[in-house]
GUVEX-586083 format. One record per residue (C-alpha): residue in one letter; residue number from 1; x, y, z. Coordinates in nm, 2 decimals. Example, Ala and Ser with C-alpha at 12.3 -4.5 7.8 and 13.67 -1.06 7.14 Angstrom:
['A' 1 [1.23 -0.45 0.78]] ['S' 2 [1.37 -0.11 0.71]] 
//
This chain:
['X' 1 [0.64 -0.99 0.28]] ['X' 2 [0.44 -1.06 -0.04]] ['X' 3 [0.41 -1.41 -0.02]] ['X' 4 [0.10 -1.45 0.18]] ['X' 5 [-0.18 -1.12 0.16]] ['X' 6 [-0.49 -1.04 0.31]] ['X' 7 [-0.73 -0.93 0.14]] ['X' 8 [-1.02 -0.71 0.24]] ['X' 9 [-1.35 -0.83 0.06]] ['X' 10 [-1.64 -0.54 0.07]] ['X' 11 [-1.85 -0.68 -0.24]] ['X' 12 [-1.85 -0.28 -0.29]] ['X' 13 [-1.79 -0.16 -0.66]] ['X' 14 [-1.40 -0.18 -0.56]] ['X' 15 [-1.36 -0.54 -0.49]] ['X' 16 [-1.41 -0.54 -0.91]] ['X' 17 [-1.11 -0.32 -0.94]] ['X' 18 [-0.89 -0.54 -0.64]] ['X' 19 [-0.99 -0.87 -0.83]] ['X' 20 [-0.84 -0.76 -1.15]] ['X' 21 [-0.50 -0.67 -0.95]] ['X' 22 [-0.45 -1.02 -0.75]] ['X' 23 [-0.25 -1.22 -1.08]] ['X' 24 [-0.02 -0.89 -1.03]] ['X' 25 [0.09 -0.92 -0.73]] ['X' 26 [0.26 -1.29 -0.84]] ['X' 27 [0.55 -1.10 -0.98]] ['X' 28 [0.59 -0.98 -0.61]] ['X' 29 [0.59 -1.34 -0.48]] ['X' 30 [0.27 -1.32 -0.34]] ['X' 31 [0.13 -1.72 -0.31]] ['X' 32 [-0.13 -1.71 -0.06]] ['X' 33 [-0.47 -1.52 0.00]] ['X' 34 [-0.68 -1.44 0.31]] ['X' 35 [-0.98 -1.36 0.21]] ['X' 36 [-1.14 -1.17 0.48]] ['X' 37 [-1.48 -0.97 0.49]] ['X' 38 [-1.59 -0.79 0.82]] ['X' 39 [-1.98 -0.71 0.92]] ['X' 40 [-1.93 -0.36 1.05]] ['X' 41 [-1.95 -0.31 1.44]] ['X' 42 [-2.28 -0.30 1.54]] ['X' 43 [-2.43 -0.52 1.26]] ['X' 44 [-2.48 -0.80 1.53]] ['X' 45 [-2.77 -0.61 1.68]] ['X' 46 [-2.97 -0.58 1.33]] ['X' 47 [-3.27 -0.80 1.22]] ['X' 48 [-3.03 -0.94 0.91]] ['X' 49 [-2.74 -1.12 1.15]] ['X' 50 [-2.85 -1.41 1.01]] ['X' 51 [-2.68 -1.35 0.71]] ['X' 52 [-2.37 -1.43 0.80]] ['X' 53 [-2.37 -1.74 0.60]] ['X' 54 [-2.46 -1.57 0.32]] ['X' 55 [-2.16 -1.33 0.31]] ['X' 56 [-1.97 -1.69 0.36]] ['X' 57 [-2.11 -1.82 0.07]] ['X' 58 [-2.06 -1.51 -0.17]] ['X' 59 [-1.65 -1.55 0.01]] ['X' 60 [-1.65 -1.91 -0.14]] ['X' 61 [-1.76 -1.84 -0.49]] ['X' 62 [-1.48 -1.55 -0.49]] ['X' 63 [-1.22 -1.82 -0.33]] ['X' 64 [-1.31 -2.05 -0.61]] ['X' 65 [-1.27 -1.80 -0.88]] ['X' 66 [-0.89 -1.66 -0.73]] ['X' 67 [-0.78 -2.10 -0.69]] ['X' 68 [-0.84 -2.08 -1.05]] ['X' 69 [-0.59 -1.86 -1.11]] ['X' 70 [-0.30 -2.08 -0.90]] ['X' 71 [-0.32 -1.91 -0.54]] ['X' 72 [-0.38 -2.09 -0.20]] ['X' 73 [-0.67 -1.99 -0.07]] ['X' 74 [-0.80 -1.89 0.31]] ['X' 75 [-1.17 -1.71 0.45]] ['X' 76 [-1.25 -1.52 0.71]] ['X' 77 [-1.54 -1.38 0.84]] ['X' 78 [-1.51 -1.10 1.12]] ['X' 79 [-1.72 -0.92 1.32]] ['X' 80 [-1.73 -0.55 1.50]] ['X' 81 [-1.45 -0.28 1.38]] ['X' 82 [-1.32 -0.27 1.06]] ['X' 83 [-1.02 -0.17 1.07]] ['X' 84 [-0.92 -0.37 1.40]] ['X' 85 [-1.09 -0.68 1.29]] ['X' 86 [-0.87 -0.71 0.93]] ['X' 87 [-0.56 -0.66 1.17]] ['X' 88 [-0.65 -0.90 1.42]] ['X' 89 [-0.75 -1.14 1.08]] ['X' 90 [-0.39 -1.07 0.91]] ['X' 91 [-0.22 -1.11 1.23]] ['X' 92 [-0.37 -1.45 1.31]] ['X' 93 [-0.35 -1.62 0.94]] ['X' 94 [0.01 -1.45 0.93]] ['X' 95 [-0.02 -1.23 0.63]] ['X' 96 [0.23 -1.01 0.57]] ['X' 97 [0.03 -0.70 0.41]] ['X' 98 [-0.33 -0.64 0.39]] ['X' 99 [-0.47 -0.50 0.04]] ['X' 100 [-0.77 -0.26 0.03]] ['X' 101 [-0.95 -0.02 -0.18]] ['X' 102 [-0.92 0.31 -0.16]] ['X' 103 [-1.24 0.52 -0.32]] ['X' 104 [-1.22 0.77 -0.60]] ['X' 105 [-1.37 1.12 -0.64]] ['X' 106 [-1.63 1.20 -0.87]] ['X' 107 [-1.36 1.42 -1.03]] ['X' 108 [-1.04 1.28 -1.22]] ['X' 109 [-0.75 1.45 -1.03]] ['X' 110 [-0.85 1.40 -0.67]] ['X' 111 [-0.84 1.06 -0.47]] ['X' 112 [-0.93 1.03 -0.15]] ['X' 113 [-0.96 0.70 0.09]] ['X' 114 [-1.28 0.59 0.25]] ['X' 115 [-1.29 0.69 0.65]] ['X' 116 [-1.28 0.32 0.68]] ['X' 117 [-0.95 0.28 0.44]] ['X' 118 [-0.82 0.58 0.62]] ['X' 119 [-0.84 0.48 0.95]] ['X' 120 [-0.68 0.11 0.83]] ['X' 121 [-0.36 0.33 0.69]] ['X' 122 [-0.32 0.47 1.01]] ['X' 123 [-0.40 0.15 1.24]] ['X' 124 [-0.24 -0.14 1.07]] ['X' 125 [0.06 -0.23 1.22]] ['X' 126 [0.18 -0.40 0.88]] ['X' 127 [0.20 -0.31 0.53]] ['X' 128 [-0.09 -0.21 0.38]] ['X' 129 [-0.11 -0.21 -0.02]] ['X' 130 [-0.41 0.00 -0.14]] ['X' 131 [-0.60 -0.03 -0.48]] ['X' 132 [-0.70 0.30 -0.63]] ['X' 133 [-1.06 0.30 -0.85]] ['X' 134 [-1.31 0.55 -0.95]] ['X' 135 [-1.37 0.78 -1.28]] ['X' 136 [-1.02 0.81 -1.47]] ['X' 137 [-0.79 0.50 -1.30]] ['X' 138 [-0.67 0.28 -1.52]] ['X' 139 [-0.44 -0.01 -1.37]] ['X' 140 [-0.26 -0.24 -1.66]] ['X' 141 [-0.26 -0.65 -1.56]] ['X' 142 [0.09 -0.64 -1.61]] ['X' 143 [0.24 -0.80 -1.35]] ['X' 144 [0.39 -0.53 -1.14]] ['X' 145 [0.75 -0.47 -1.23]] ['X' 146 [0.84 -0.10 -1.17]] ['X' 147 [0.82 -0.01 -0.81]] ['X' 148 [0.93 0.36 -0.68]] ['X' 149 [1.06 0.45 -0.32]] ['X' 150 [0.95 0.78 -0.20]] ['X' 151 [1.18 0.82 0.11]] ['X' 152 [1.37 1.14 0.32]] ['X' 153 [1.59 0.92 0.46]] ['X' 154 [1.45 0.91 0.84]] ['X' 155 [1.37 0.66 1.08]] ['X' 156 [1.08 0.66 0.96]] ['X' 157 [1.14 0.59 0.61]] ['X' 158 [1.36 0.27 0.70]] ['X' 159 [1.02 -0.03 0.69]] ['X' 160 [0.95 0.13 0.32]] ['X' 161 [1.33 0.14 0.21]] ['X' 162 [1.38 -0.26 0.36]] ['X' 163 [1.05 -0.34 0.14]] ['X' 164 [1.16 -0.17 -0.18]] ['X' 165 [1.50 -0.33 -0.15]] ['X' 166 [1.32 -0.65 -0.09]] ['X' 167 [1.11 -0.61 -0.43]] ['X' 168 [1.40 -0.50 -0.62]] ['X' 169 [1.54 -0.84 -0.77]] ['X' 170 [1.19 -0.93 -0.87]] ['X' 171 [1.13 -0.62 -1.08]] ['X' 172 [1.31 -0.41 -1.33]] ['X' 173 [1.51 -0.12 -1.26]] ['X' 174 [1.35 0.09 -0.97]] ['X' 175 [1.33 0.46 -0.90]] ['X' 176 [1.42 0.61 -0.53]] ['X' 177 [1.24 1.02 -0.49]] ['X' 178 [1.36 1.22 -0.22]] ['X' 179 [1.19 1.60 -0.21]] ['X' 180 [1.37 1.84 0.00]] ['X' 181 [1.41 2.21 0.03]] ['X' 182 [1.77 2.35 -0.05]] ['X' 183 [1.72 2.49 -0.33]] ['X' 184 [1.52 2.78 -0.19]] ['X' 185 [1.72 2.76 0.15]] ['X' 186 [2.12 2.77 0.15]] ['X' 187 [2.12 2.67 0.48]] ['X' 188 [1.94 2.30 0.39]] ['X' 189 [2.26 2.24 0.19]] ['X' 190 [2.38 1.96 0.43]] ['X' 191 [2.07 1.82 0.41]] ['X' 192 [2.11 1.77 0.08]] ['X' 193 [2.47 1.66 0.15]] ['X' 194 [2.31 1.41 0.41]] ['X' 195 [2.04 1.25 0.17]] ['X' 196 [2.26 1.16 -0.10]] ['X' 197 [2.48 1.00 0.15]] ['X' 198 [2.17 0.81 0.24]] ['X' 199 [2.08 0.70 -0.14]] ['X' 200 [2.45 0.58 -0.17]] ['X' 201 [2.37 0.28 0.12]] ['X' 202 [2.11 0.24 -0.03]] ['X' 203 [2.24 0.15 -0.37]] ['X' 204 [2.52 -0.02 -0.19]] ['X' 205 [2.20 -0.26 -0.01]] ['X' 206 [2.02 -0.27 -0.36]] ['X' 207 [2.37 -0.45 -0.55]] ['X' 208 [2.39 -0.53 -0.89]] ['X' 209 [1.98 -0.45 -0.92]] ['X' 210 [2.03 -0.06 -0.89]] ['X' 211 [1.76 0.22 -0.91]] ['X' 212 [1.75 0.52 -1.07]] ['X' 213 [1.77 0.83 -0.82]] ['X' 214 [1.55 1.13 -0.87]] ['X' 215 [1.64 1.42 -0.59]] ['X' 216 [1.44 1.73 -0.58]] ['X' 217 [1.51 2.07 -0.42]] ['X' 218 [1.22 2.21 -0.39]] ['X' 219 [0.80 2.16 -0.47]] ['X' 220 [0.54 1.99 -0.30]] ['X' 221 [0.67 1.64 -0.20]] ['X' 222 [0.32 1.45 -0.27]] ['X' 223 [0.30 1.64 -0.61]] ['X' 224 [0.63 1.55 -0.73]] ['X' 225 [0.64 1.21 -0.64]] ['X' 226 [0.32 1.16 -0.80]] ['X' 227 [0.47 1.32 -1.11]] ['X' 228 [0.78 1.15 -1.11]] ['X' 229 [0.61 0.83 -1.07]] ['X' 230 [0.38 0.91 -1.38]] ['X' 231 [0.67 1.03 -1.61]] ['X' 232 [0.91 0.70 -1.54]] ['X' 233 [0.66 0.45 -1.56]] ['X' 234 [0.62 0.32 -1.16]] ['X' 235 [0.34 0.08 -1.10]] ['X' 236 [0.42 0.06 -0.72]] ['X' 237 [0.45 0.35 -0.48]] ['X' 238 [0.64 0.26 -0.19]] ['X' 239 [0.64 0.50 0.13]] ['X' 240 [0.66 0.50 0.53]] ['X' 241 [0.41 0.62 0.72]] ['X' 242 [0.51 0.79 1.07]] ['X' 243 [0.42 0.61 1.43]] ['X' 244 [0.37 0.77 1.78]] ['X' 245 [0.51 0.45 1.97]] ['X' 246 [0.47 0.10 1.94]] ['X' 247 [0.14 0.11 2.21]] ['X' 248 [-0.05 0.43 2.04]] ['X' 249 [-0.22 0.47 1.68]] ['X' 250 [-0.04 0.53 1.38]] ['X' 251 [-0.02 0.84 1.17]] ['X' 252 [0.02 0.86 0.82]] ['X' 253 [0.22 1.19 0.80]] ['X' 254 [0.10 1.49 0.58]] ['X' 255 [0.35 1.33 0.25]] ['X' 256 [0.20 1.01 0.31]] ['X' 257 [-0.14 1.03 0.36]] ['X' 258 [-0.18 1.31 0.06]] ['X' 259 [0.02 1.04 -0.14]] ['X' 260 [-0.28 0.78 -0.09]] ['X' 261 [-0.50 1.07 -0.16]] ['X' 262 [-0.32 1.12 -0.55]] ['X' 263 [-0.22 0.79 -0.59]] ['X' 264 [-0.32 0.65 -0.96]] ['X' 265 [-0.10 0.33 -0.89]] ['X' 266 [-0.12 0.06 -0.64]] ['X' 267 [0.06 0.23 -0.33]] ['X' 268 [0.17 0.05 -0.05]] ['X' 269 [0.20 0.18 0.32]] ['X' 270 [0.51 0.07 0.53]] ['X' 271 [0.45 0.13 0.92]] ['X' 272 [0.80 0.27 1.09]] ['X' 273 [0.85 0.03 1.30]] ['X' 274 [0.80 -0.25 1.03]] 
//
């Protein structure tokens, strides 16, 4: 999944944040990078679409920078939606996740993602890894080596479980969260019952690797997986993000999309149907 990414370039204040992140992502196996920037729709019609080979050229000096560092290297230049266009990119180069920025608040507790990240998380119809930045995130250069599952054990959960077990043997020990509600409901209790069942497979996929297994009954899901990720060290948030059908737009889900929202750690996004 890792080994080739895509890479959206906006030459905003985030792409400083996303550049320091790349030699991280080797841990995961990633070799390969698409760099892809895309004039917004509706940019053809302005006086400055002449400028395309400029945005080309500022691509080049940032592909000769990222060689540097050991990775093969790809452009792309798009043209017209966002969101669709990085798809469309990722799809043809054959990246297997596309990483982004998400934008920070002007206050220190609340993320949110751009309306252009936003609409990505819910459109892509692969993986998408997002960068957090703004006032108060701090991301190490460690290579990333801790990576938490936040999962219920649904369907929908099942692309973000097959990615975390696929990460495991590259990292140390991992962390699965599940947030329920029996503790304030009696009548959840084979719910319970049913998730733990769940987290055993699991474990039994994971083999000799293992995770650590942190099951709540009760609180705010998004809340406490942000805090359990904080107090055991995670560097990646791993979660699902809930579909419609294969021929209609994504959605994130509420858990999801306020995850993204919180998130101090890279966090990436695994469609259901992945």
């Amino acid at each position: 999944m890792f080994e080739h990414i895509l890479v959206a370039v906006d030459f905003s204040p985030a792409w400083g944040q996303m550049e320091t992140q790349l030699d991280r992502l080797r841990a995961l196996g990633c070799r390969r990078l698409t760099l892809a920037h895309v004039l917004a729709e509706g940019y053809t019609r302005a006086p400055e679409v002449g400028h395309v080979p400029h945005y080309e050229e500022r691509l080049n000096a940032i592909a000769a920078t990222v060689r540097e560092q050991g990775f093969e290297v790809e452009k792309a230049i798009g043209v017209g939606n966002v969101a669709t266009e990085l798809e469309r990119i990722a799809a043809t180069h054959g990246a297997g996740v596309i990483l982004a920025g998400s934008h920070g608040h002007s206050t220190l507790r609340d993320l949110f993602l751009g309306s252009t990240v936003l609409e990505l998380a819910r459109r892509a119809r692969r993986p998408l890894l997002l960068v957090p930045f703004g006032d108060g995130v701090t991301l190490e250069p460690t290579p990333v080596c801790r990576p938490l599952l936040a999962t219920d054990g649904s369907a929908a959960a099942a692309g973000a479980e097959a990615a975390f077990l696929e990460v495991l043997p590259r990292c140390r020990r991992g962390i699965v969260v599940s947030v329920g509600r029996w503790d304030d409901a009696p009548e959840r209790e084979p719910e319970r019952e049913a998730l733990e069942g769940h987290v055993k497979q699991l474990a039994q996929r994971a083999g000799e690797r293992g995770f650590d297994t942190v099951l709540l009954g009760q609180g705010k899901p998004s809340a406490e997986i942000g805090r359990v990720a904080e107090e055991k060290g995670a560097d990646l948030l791993i979660i699902g993000k809930r579909g419609r059908n294969p021929i209609t737009d994504l959605l994130l889900g509420s858990t999801a999309e306020a995850v993204c929202r919180q998130a101090r750690r890279l966090t990436l996004l695994v469609p259901a149907h992945d």
